[in-house]
N, C-alpha and C positions, 0 to 999 in steps of 0.2 A: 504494500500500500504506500502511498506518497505520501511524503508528511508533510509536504510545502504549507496544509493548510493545519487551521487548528484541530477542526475536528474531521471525521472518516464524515458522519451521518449525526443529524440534526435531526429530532421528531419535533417539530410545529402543532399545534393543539395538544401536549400531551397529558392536558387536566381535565379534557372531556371523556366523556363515554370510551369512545372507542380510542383517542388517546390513550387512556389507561390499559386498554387491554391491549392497545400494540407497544407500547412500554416495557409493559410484562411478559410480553411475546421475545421482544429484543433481548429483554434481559435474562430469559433463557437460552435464546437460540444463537446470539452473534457471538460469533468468536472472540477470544479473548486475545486484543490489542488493537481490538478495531473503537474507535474512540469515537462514541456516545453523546451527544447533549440534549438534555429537554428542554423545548421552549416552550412559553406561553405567557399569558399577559400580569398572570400573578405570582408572585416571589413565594408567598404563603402556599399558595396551592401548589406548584411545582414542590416546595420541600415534604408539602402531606404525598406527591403522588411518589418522589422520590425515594421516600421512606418507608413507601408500602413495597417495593421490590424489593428481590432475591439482594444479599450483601454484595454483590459483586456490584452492584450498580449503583451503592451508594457513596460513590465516587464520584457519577457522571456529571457533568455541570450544569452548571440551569445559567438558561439565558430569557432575561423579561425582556417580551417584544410585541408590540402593538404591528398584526399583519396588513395595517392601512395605511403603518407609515412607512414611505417609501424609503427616506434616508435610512430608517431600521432596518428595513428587508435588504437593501444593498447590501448594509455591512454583515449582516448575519451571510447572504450569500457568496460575499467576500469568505467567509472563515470558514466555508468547511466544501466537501466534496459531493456531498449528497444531501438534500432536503427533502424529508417527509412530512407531509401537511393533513391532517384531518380538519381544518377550519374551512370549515362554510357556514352557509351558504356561497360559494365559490365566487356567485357573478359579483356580490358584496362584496367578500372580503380576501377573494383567490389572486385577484390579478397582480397588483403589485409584488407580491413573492415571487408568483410564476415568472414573471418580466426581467426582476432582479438576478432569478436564477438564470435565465438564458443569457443576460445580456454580462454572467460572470462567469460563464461555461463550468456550473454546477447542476449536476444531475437533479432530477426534482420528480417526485409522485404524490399523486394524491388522491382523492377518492370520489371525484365528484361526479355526480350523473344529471350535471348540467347540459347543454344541447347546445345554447346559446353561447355560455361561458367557455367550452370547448372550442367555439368556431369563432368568438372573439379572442380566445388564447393564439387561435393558426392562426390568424392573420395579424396581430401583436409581437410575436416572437418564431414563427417557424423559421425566416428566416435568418435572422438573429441568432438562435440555436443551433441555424446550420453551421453558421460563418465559428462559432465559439467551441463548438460542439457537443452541449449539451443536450441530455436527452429530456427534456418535459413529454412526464408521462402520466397523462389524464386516465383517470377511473381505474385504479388498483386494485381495487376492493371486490364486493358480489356486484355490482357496475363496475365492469365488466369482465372480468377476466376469465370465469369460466364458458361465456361467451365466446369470449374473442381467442381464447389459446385450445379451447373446441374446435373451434372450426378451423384453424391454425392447425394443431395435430390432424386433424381429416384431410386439408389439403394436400399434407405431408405424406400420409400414407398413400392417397389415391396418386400425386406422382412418382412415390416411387415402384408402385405397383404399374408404372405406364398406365393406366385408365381413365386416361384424359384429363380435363377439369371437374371443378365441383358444377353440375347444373342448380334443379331444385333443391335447396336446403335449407330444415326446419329444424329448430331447439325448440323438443317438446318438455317442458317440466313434468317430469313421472311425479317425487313429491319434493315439500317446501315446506318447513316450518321454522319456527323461531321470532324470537321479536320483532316488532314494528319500529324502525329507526325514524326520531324526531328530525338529523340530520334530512334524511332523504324528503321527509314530509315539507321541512321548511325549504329543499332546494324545488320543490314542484310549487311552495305556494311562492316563490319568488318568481321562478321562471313563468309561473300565470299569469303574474302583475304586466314582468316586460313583456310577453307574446300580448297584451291589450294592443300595442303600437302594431300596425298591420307590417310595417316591413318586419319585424321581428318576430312574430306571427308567421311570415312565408317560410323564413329562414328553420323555423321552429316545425313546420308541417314539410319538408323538401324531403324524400327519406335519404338524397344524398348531399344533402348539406353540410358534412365533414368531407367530403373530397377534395382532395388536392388541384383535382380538375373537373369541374363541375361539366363541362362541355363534352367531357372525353365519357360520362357514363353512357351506361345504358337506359334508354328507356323506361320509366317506373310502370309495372305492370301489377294491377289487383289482381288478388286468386280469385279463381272464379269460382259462386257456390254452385256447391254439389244440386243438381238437380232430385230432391227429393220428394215431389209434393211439398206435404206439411212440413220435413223436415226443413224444406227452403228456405219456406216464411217464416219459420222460426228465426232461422239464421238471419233475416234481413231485419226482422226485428230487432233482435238481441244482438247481433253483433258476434254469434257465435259461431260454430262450424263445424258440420258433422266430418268426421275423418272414416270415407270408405273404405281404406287398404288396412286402416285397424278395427273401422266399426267403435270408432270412442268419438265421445262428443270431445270440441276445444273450443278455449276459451283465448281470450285476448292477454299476454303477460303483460303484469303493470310495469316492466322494464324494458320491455321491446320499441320503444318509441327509440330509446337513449340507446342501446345494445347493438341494435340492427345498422344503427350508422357509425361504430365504432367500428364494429367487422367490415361494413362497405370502405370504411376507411382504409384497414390494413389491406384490404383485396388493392385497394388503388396506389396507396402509397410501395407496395413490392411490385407494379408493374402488371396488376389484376393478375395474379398469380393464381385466383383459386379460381380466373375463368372470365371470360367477355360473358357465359351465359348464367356466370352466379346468380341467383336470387334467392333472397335470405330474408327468413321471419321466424317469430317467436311465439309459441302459443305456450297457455297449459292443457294437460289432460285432465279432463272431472269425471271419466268412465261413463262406459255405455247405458243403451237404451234410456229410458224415458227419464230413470235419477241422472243420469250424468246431463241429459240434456237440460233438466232443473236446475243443477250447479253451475254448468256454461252460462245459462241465463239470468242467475244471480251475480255471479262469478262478475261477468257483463255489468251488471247493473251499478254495481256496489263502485267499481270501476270509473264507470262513466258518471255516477252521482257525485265522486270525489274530484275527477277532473273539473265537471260544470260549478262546483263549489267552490273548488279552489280560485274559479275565472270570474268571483263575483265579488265587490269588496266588503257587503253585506250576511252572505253563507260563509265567507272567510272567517272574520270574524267569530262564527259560531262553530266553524271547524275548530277554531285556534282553541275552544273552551275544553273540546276532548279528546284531541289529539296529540301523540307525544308531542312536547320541546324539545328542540337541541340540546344535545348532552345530556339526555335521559337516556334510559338503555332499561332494559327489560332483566327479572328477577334472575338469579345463576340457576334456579331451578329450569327459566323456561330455556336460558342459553343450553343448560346439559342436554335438555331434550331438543334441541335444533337440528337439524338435518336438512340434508340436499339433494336429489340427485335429478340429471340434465341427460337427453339423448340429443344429439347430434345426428340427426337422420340426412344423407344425400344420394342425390342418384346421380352419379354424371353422365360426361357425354357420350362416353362409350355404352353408358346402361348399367355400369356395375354398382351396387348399393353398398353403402356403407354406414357404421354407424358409430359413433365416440361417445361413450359416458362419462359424463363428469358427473362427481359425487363426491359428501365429504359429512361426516358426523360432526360438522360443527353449526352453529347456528352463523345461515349465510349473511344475514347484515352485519354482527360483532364479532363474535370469537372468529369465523372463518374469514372477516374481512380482516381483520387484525393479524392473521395468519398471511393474508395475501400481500397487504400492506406492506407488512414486516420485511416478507423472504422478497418482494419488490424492491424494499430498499435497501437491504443486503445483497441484492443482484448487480445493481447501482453502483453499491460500493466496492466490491468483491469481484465478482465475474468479467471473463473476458467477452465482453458483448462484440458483436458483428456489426451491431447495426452504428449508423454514425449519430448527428445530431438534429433537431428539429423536434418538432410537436409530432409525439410519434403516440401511436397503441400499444398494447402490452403484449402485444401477437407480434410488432415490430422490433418493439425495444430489445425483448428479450427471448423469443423464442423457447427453447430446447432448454436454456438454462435455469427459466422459473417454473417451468414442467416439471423438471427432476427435481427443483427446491419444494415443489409443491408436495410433491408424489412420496418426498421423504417426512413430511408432515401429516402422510394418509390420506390426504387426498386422490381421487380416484380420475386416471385419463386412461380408457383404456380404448383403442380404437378395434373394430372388428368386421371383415367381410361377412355380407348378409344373402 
């Protein structure tokens, strides 16, 4: 490791929620001599979160840093090699760090499943990051990475199996449980405020609005519903969709908006590697016949009653009364019982199917983001990455190298011909 700077890795937010749990993740997992500092905006808090880890880390340094002020965010950028950030709402409070970090060619990740803030980050610093070589790497966390290093591993195998490109390709959520992150609620009620402004609005509905070249995709094409009868007008009501080749109802994922244009991303930013005829969407499964198509239609409901809420500054409001806050986080009871797991279904162009699991017994917004997080910015620091600098994905950044950091944490990539 170089020691030009002060520190190896920097954790930013580390007296929130999930702060604290990618803290305690570092503190057992990075190696000893790789040099640690926690920041955040309180001197008090920092030494309660300091104190609650493993001895080894009660060395680490604490740095008080308000992430809005730019002079701050320079110099802490200035001083170390990699920054990890859990502070959001991102569009509010991400930019200046991200900026700082590209424009000092410091590694930077973080967690956000902004849309907006993401495609103001590319055009802010991508090429800044080029010129420095920093890697800014948006959405570390369950936004996005078993997403995007999903379909990453499938590409992988289907070229080297010669079987062309990926074509049709859907992550279906088999199941999902675990806490409701106050984070992610407050980056959807932020990013409903800006999407009010119609150009940010378009930019916010485009499903390739994180491309590098908007000109050079392909065509946006809606699936088409299954002609069922009744089962049709079901779907056109609900918004839901019967699946014939398994005979299971699906439902819309509440992260496929933010997911599907990070994977579009890495397809464009390696040179549409996984295909000119990729197309890429996200559902869940609620199970067959009449119950499952009940769940779809709730699933649906619950869905689109939280989006139209959050887009109003009156049901906002009333969301805000029983919805988590940021930096809350859910019981250890309900974290232990959290779980994952994700199929990766494609056909390509040759016709060959395949399919990648990702899965993981942690609860996918904390412990298992806090796991992503972590071995992300141990990747950052550590690893001999391939890829260069720019506003990259985490399918770009790191490939094969946070696969195996994953995989050695139990998490589960397993790819397999079908």
């Amino acid at each position: 490791m170089s020691t030009e700077r002060e520190f190896d890795l920097v954790l930013v937010g580390a007296t929130g929620f999930v702060g604290r749990l990618t803290a305690g993740h570092l503190a057992e997992h990075a190696p000893s001599g790789v040099r640690v500092a926690l920041a955040g905006r309180s001197q008090e808090r920092l030494d309660a979160v300091r104190s609650s880890l493993p001895h080894r880390a009660h060395e680490w340094p604490l740095v008080v840093v308000d992430t809005t002020d730019a002079a701050a965010v320079a110099d802490l950028a200035a001083r170390t090699r990699v920054v990890v950030t859990t502070v959001g709402p991102y569009a509010k409070l991400g930019m200046p760090l991200a900026s700082a970090c590209a424009a000092a060619g410091t590694h930077y990740a973080d967690l956000t499943g902004e849309v907006l803030f993401v495609r103001d980050s590319i055009d802010a610093n991508h090429e800044t990051a080029e010129r420095t070589g920093a890697r800014i790497v948006h959405s570390c966390g369950f936004d996005s990475i078993p997403s995007d290093l999903g379909v990453w591993r499938t590409a992988q195998r289907v070229a080297a199996d010669g079987e062309g490109t990926l074509g049709e390709t859907v992550l279906h959520v088999r199941s999902l449980s675990g806490g409701v992150s106050g984070g992610t609620i407050d980056s959807m009620r932020n990013q409903a405020i800006e999407s009010a402004d119609p150009v940010r609005r378009r930019a916010v509905s485009d499903p390739h609005g994180l491309s590098p070249d908007r000109g050079a995709e392909p065509p946006s094409r809606n699936r088409p519903t299954d002609d069922f009868g009744l089962l049709g007008k079901v779907q056109a009501v609900t918004g839901t969709r019967y699946d014939s080749a398994t005979g299971r109802w699906v439902a819309p994922f509440f992260m496929a908006s933010f997911n599907t244009r990070i994977v579009r991303r890495s397809n464009a930013l390696t040179d549409w590697s996984y295909g000119r005829e990729f197309r890429y969407d996200e559902v869940m499964d609620t199970g067959r016949g009449p119950l499952g198509a009940v769940k779809a239609g709730l699933t649906s409901a619950v869905l689109g009653g939280l989006f139209a809420g959050m887009s109003s500054a009156p049901t906002r409001r009333l969301l805000d009364v029983v919805l988590p806050k940021p930096g809350e986080g859910p019981s250890e009871e309900t974290m232990e019982n959290g779980r994952f797991v994700m199929d990766v279904e494609t056909t390509t162009t040759t016709g060959a199917r395949y399919r990648t699991r990702v899965g993981a017994a942690y609860d996918p917004g904390y412990s298992g983001t806090a796991i992503m997080l972590g071995q992300a910015g141990l990747s950052l620091a550590l690893d001999d990455l391939d890829s260069g600098g720019g506003v990259l994905t985490p399918a770009v950044a790191f490939g094969e190298a946070l696969v195996s950091r994953l995989e050695g944490n139990d998490f589960e990539f397993t790819t397999s011909r079908r």
